[in-house]
mmCIF file of the N, C-alpha and C atoms, coordinates in Angstrom:
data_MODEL
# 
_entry.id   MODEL 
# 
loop_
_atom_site.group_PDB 
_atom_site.id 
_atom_site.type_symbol 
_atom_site.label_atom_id 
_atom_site.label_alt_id 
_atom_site.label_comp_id 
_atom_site.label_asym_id 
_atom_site.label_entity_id 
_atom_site.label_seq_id 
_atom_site.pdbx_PDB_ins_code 
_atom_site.Cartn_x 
_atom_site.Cartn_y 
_atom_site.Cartn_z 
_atom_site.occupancy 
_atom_site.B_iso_or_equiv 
_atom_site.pdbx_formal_charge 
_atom_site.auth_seq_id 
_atom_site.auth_comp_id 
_atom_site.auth_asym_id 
_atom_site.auth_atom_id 
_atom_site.pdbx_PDB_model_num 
ATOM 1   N N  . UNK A 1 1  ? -9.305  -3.327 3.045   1.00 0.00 ? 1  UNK A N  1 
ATOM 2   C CA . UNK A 1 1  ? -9.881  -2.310 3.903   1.00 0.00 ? 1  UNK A CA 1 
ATOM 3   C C  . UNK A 1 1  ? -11.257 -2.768 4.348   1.00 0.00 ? 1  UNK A C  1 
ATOM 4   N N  . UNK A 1 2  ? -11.807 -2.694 5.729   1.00 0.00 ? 2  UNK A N  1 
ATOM 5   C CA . UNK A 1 2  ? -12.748 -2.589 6.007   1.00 0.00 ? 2  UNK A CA 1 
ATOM 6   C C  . UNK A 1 2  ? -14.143 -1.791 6.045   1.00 0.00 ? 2  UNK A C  1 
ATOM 7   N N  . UNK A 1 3  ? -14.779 -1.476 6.702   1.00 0.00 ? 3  UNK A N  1 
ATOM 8   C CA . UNK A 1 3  ? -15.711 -0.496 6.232   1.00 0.00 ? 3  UNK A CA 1 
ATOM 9   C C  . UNK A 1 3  ? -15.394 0.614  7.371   1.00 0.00 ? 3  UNK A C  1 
ATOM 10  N N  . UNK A 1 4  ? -15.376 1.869  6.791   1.00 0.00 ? 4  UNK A N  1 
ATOM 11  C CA . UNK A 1 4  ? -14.987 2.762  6.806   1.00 0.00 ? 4  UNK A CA 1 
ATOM 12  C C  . UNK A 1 4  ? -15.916 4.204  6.957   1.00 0.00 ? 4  UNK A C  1 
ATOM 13  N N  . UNK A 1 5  ? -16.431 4.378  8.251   1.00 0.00 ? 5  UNK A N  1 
ATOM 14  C CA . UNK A 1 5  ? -17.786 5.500  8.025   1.00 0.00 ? 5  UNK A CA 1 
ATOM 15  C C  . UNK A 1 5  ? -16.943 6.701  7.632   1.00 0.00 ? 5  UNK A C  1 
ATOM 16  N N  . UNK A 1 6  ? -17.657 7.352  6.393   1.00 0.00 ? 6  UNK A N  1 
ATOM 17  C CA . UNK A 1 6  ? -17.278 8.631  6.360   1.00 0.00 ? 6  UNK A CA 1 
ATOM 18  C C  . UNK A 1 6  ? -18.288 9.470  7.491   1.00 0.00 ? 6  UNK A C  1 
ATOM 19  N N  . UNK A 1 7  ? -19.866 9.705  6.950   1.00 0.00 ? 7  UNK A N  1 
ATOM 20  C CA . UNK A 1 7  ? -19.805 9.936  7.843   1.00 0.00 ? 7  UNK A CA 1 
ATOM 21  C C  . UNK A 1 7  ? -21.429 9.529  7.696   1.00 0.00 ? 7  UNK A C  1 
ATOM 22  N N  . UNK A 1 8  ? -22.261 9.673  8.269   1.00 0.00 ? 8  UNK A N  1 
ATOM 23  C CA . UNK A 1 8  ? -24.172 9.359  8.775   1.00 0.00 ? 8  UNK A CA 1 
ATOM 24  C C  . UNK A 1 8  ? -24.456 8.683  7.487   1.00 0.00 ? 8  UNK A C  1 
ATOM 25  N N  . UNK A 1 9  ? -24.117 9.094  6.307   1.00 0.00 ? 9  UNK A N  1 
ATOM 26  C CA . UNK A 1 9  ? -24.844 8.528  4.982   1.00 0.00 ? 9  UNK A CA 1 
ATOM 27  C C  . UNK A 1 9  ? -24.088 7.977  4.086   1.00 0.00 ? 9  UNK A C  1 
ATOM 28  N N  . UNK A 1 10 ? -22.731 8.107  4.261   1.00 0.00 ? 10 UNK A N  1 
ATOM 29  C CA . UNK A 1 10 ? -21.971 7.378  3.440   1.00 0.00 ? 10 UNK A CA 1 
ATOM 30  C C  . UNK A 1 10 ? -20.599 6.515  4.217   1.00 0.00 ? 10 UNK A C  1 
ATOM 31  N N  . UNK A 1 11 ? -20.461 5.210  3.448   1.00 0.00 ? 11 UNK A N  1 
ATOM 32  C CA . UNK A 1 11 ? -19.841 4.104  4.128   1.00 0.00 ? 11 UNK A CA 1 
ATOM 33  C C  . UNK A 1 11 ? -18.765 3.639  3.116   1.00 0.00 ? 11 UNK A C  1 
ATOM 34  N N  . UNK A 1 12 ? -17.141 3.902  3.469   1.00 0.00 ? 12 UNK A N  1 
ATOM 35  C CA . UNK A 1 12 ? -16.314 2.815  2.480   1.00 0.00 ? 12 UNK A CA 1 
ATOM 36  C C  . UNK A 1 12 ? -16.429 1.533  3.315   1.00 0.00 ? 12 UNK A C  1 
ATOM 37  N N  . UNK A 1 13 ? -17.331 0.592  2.371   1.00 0.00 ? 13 UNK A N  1 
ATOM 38  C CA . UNK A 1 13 ? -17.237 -0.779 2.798   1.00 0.00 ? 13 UNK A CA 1 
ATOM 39  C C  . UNK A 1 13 ? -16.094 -1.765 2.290   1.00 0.00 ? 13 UNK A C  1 
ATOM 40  N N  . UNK A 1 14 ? -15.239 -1.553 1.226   1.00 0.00 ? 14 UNK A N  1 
ATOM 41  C CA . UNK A 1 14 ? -14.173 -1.960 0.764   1.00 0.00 ? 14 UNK A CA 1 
ATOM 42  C C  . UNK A 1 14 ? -13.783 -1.148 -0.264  1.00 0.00 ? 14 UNK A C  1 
ATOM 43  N N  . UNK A 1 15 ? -12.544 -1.123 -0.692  1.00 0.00 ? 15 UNK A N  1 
ATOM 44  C CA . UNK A 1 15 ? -11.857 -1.115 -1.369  1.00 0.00 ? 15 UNK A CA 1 
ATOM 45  C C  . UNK A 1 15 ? -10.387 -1.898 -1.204  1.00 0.00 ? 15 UNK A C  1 
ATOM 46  N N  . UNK A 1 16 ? -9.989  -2.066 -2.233  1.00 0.00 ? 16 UNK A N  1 
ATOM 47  C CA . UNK A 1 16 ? -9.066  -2.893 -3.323  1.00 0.00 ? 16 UNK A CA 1 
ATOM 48  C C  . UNK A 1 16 ? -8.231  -2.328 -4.542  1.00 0.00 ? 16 UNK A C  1 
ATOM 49  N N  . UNK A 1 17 ? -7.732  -3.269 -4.969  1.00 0.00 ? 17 UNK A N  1 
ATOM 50  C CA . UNK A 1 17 ? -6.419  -2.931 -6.258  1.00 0.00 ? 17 UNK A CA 1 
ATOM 51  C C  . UNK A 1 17 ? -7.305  -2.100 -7.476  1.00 0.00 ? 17 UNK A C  1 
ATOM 52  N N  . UNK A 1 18 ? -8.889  -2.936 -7.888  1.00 0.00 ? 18 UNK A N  1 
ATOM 53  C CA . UNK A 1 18 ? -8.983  -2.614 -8.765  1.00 0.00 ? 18 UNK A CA 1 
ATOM 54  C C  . UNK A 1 18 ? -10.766 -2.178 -8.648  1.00 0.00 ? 18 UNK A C  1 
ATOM 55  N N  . UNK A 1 19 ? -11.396 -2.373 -7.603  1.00 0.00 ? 19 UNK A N  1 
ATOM 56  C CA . UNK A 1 19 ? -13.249 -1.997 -6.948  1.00 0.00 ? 19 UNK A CA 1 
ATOM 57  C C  . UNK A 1 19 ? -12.805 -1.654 -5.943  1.00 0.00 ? 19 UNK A C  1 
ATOM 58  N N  . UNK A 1 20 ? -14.372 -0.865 -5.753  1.00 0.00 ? 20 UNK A N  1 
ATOM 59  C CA . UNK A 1 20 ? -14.571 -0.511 -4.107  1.00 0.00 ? 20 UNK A CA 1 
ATOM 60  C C  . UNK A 1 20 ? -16.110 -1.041 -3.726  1.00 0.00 ? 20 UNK A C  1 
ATOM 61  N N  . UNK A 1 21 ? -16.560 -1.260 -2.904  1.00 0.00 ? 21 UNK A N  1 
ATOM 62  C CA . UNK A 1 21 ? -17.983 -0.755 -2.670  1.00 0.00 ? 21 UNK A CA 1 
ATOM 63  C C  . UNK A 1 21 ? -18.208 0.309  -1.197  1.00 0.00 ? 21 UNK A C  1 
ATOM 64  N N  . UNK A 1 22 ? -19.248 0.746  -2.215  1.00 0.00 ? 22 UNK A N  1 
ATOM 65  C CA . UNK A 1 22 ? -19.492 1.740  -0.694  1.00 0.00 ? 22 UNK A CA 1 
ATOM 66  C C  . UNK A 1 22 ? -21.059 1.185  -0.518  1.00 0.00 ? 22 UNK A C  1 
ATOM 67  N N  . UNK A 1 23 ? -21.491 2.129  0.824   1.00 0.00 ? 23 UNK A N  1 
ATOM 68  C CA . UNK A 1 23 ? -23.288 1.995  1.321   1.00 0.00 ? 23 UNK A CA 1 
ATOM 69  C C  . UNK A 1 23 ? -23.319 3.470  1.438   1.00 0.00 ? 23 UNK A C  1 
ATOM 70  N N  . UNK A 1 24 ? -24.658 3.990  0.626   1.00 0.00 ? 24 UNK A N  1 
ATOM 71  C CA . UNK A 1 24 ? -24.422 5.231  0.924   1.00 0.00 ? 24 UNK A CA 1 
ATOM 72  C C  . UNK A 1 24 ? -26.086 5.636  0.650   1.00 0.00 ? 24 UNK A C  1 
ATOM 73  N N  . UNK A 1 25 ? -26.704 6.204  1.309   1.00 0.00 ? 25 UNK A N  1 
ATOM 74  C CA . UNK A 1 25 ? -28.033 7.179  0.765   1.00 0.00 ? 25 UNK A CA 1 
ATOM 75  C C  . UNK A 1 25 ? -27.969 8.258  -0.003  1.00 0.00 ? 25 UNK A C  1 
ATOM 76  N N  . UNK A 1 26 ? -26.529 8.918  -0.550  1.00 0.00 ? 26 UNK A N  1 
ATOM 77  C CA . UNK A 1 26 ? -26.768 9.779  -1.352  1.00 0.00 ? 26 UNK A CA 1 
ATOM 78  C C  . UNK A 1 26 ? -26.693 9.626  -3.077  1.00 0.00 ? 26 UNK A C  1 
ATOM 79  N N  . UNK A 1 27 ? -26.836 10.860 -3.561  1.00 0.00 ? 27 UNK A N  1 
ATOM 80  C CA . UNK A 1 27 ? -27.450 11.204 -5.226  1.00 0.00 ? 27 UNK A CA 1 
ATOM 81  C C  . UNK A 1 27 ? -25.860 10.267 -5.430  1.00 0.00 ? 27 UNK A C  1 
ATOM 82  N N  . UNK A 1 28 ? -25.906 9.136  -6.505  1.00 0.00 ? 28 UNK A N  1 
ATOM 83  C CA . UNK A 1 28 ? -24.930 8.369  -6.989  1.00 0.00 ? 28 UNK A CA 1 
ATOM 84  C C  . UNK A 1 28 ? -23.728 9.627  -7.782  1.00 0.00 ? 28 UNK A C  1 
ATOM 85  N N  . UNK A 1 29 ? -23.835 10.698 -7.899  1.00 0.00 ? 29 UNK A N  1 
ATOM 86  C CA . UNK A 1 29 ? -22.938 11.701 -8.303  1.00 0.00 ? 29 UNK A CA 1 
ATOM 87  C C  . UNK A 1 29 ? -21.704 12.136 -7.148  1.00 0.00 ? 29 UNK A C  1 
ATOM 88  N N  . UNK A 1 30 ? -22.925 12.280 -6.084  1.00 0.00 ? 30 UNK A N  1 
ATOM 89  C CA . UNK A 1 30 ? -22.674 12.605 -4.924  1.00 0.00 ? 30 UNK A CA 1 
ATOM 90  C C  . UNK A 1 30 ? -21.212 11.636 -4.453  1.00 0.00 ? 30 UNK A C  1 
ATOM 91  N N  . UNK A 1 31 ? -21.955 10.265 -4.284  1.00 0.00 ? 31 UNK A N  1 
ATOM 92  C CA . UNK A 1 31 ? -21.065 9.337  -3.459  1.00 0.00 ? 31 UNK A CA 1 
ATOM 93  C C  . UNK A 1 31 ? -19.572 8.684  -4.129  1.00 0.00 ? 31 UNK A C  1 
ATOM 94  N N  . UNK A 1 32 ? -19.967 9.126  -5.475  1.00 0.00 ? 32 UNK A N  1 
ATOM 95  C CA . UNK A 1 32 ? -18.516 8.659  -6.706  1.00 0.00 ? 32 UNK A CA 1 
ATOM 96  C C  . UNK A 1 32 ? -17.860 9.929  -6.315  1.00 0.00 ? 32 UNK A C  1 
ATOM 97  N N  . UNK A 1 33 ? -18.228 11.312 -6.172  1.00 0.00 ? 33 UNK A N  1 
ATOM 98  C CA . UNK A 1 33 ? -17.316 12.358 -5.427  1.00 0.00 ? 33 UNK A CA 1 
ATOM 99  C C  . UNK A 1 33 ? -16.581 11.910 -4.408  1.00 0.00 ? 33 UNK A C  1 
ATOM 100 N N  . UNK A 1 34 ? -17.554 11.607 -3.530  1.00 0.00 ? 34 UNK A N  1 
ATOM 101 C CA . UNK A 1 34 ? -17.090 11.318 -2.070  1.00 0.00 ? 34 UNK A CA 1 
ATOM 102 C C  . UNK A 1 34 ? -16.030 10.134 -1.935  1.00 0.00 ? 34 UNK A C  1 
ATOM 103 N N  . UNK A 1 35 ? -16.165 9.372  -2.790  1.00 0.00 ? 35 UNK A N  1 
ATOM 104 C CA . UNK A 1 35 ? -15.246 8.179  -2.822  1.00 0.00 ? 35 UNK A CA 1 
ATOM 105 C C  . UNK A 1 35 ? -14.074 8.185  -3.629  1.00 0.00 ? 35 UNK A C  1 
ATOM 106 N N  . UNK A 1 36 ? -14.071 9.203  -4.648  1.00 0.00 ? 36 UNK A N  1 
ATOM 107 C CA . UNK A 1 36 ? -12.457 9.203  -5.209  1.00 0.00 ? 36 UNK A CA 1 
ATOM 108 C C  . UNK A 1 36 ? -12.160 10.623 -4.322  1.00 0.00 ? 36 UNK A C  1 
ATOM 109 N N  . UNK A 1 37 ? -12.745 11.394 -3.076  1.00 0.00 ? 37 UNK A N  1 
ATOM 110 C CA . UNK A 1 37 ? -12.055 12.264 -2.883  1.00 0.00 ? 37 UNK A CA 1 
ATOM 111 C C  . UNK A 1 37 ? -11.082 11.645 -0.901  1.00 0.00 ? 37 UNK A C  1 
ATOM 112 N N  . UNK A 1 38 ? -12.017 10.226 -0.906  1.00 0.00 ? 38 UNK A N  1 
ATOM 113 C CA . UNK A 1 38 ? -11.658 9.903  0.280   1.00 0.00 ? 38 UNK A CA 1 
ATOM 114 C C  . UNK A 1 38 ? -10.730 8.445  0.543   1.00 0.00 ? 38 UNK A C  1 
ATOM 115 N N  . UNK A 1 39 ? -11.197 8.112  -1.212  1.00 0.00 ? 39 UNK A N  1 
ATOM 116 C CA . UNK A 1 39 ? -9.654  6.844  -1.094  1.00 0.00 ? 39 UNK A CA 1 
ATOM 117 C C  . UNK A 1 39 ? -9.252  6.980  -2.967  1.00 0.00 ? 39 UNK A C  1 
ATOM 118 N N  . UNK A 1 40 ? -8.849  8.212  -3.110  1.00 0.00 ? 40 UNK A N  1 
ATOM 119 C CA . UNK A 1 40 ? -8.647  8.430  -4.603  1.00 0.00 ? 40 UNK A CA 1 
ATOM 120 C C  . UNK A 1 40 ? -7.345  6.608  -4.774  1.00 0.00 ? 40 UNK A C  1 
ATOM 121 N N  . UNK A 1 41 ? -7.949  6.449  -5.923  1.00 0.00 ? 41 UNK A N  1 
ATOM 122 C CA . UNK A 1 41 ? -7.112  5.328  -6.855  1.00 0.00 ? 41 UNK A CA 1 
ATOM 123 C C  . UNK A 1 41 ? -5.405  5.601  -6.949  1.00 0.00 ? 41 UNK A C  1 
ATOM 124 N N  . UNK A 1 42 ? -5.517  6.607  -7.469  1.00 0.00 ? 42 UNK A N  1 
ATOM 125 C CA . UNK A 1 42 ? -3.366  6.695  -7.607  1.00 0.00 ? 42 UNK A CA 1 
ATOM 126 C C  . UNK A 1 42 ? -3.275  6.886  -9.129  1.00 0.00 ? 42 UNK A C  1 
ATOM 127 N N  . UNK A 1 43 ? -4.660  6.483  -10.003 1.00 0.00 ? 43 UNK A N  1 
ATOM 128 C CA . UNK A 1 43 ? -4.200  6.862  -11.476 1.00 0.00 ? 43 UNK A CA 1 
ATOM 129 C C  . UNK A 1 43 ? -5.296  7.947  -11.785 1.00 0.00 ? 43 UNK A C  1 
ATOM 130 N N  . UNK A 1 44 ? -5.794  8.100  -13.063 1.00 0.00 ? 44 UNK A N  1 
ATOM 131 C CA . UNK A 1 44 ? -6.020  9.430  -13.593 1.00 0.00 ? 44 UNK A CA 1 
ATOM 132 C C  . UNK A 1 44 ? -7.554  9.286  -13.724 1.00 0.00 ? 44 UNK A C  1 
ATOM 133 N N  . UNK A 1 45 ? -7.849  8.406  -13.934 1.00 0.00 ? 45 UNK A N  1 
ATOM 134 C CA . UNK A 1 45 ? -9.290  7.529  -14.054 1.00 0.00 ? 45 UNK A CA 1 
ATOM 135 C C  . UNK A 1 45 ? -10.059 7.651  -13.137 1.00 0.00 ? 45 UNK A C  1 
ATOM 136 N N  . UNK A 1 46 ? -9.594  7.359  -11.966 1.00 0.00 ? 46 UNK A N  1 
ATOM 137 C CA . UNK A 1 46 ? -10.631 7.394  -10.588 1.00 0.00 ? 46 UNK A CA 1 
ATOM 138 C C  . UNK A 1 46 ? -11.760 6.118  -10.661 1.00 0.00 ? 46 UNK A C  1 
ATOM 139 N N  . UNK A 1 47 ? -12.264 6.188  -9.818  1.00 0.00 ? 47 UNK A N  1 
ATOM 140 C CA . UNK A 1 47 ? -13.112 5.521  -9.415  1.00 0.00 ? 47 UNK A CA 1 
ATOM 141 C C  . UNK A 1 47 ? -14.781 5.816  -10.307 1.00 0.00 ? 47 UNK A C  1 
ATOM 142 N N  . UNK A 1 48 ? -15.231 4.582  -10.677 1.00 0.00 ? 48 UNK A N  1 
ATOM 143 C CA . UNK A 1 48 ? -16.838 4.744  -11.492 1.00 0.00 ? 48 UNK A CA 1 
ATOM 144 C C  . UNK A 1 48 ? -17.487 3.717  -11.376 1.00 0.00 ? 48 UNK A C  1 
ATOM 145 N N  . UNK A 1 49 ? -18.571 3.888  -11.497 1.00 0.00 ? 49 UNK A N  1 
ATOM 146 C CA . UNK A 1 49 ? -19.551 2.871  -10.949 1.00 0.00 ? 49 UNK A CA 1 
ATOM 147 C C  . UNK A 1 49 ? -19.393 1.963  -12.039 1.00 0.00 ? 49 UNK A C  1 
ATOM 148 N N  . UNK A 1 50 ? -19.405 0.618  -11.660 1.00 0.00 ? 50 UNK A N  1 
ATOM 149 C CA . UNK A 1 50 ? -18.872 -0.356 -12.430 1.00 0.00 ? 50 UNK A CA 1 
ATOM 150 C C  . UNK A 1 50 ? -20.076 -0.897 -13.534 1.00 0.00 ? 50 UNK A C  1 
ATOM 151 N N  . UNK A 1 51 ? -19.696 -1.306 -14.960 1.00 0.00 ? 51 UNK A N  1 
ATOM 152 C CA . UNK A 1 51 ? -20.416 -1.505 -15.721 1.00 0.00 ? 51 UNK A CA 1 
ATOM 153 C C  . UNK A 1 51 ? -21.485 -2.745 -15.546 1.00 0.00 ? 51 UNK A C  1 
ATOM 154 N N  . UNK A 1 52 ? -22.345 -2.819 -16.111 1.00 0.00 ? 52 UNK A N  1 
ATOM 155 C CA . UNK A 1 52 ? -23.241 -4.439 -16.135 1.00 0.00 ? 52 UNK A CA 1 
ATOM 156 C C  . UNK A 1 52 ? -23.132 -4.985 -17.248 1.00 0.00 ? 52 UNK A C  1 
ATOM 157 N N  . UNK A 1 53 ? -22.208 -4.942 -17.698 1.00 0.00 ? 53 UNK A N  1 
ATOM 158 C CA . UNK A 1 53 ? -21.815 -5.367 -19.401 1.00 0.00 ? 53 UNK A CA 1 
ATOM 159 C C  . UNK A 1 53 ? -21.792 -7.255 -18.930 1.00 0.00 ? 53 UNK A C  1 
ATOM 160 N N  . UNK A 1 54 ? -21.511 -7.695 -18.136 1.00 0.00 ? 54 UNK A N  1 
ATOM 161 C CA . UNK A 1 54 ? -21.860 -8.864 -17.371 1.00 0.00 ? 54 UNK A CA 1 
ATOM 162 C C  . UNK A 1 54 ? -23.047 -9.391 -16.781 1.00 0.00 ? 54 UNK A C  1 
ATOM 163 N N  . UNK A 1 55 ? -23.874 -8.678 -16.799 1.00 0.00 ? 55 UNK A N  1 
ATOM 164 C CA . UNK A 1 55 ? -24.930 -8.716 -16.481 1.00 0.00 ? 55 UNK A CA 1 
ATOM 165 C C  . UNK A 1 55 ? -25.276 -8.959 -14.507 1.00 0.00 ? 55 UNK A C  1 
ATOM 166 N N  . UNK A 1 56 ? -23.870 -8.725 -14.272 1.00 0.00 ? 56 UNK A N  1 
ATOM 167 C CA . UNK A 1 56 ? -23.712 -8.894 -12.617 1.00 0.00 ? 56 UNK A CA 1 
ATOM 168 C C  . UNK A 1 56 ? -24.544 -7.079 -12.214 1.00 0.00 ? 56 UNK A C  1 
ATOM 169 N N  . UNK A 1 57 ? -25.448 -6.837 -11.145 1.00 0.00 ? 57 UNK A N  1 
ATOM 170 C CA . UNK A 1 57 ? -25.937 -5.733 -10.909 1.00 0.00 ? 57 UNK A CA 1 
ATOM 171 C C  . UNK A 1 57 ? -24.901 -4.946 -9.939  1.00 0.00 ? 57 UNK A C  1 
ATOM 172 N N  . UNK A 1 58 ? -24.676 -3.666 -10.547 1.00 0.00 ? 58 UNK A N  1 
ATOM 173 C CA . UNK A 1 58 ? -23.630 -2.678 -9.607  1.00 0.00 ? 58 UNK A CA 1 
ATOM 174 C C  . UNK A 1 58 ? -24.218 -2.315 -8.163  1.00 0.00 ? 58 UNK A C  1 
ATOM 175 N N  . UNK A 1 59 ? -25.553 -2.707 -8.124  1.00 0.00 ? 59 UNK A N  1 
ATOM 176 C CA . UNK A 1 59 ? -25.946 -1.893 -6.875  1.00 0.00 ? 59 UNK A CA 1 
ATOM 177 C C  . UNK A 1 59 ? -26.631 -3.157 -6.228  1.00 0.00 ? 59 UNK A C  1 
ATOM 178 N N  . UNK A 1 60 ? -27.202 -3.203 -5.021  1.00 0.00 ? 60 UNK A N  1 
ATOM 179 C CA . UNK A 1 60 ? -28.539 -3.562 -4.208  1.00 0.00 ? 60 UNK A CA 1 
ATOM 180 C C  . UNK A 1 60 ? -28.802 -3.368 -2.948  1.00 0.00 ? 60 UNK A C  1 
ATOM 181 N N  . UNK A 1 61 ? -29.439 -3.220 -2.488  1.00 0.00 ? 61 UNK A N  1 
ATOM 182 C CA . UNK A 1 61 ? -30.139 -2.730 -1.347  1.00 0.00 ? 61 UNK A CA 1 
ATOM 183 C C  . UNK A 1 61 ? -29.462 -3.713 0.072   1.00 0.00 ? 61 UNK A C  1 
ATOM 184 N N  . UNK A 1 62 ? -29.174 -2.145 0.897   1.00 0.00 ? 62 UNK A N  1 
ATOM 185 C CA . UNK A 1 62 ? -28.121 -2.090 2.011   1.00 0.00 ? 62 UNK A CA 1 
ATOM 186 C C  . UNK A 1 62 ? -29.110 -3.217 3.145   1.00 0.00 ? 62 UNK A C  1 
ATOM 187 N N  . UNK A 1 63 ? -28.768 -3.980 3.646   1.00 0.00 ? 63 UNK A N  1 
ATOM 188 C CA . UNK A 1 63 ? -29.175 -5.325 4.775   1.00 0.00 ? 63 UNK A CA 1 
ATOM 189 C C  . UNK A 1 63 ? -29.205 -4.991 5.911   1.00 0.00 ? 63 UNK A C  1 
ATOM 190 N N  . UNK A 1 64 ? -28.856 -3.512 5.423   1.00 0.00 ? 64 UNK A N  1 
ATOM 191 C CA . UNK A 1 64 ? -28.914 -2.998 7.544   1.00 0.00 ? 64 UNK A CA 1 
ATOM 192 C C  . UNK A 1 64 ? -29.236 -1.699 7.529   1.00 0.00 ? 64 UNK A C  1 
ATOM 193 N N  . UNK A 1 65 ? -29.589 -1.302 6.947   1.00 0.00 ? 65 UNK A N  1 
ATOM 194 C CA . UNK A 1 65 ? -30.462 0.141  6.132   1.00 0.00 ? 65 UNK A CA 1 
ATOM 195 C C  . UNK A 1 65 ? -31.038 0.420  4.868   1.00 0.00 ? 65 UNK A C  1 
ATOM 196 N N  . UNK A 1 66 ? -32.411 0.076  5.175   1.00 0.00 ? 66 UNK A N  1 
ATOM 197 C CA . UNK A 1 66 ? -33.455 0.111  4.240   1.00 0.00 ? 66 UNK A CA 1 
ATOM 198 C C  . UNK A 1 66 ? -33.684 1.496  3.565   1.00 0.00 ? 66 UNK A C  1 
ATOM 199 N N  . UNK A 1 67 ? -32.873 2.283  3.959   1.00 0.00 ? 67 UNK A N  1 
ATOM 200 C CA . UNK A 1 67 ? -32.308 3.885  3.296   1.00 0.00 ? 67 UNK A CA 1 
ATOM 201 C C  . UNK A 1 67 ? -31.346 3.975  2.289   1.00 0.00 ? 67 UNK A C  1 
ATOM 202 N N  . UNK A 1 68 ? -30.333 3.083  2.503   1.00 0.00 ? 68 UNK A N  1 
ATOM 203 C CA . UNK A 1 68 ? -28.984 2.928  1.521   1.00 0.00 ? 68 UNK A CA 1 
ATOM 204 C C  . UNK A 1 68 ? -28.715 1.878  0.851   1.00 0.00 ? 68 UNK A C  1 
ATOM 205 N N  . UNK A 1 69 ? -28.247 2.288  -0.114  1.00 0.00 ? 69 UNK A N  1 
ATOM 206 C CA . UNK A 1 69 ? -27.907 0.747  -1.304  1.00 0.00 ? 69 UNK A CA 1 
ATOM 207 C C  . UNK A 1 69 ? -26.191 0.976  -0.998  1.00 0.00 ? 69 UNK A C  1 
ATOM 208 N N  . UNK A 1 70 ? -26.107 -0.107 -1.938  1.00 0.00 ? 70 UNK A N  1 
ATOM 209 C CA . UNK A 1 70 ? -24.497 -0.642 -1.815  1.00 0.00 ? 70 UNK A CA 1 
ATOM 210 C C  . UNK A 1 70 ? -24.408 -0.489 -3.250  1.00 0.00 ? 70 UNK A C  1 
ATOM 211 N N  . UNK A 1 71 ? -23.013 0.080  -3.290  1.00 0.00 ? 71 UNK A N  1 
ATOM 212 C CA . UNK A 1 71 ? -22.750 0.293  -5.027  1.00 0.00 ? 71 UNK A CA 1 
ATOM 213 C C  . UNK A 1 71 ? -21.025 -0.315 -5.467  1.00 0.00 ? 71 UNK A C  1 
ATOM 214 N N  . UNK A 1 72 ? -21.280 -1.104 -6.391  1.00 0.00 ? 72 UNK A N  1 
ATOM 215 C CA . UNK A 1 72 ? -19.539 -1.555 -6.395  1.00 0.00 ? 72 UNK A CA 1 
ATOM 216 C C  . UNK A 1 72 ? -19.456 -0.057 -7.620  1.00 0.00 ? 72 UNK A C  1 
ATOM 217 N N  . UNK A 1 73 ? -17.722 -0.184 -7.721  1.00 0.00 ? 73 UNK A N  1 
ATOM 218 C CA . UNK A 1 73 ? -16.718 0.548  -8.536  1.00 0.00 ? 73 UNK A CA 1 
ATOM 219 C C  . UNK A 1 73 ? -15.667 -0.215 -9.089  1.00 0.00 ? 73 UNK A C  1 
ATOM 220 N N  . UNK A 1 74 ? -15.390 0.488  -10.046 1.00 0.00 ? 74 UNK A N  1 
ATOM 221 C CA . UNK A 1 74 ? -13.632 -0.103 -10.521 1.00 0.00 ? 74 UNK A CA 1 
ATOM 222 C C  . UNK A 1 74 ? -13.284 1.049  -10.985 1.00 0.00 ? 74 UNK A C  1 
ATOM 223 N N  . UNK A 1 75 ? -11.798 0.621  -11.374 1.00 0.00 ? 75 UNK A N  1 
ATOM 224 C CA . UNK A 1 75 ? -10.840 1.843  -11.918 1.00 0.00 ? 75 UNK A CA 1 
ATOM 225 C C  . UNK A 1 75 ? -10.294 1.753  -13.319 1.00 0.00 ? 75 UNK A C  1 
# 
């Protein structure tokens, strides 16, 4: 999937089998709503902001709006 405006503040920039990322300016509660209610997963789990147990960072700052970060997910 490509990127996907929901709508002014929030962006599905991908999703996949098992992540998504979105770009979004809103409260991170907010946009994990918005994203399992607009490409829900198919299992029971849903979508969550993905761990740093890797030390890879879940988020960073959007390259084309200095308003919104980019946040990955998995399921």
């Amino acid at each position: 999937m490509t990127k996907q405006k929901v709508d002014g503040d929030f962006y599905i920039l991908n999703v996949g089998l098992i992540g998504a990322v979105i770009c979004t300016s809103l409260p991170i509660e907010e946009a994990t709503s918005r994203l399992n209610s607009q490409s829900p997963t198919g299992i029971s789990s849903g979508w969550r902001l993905s761990d740093e147990e890797d030390e890879s960072p879940n988020h960073a700052p959007c390259p084309d709006n200095a308003n919104n970060t980019h946040y990955a997910f998995n399921c």
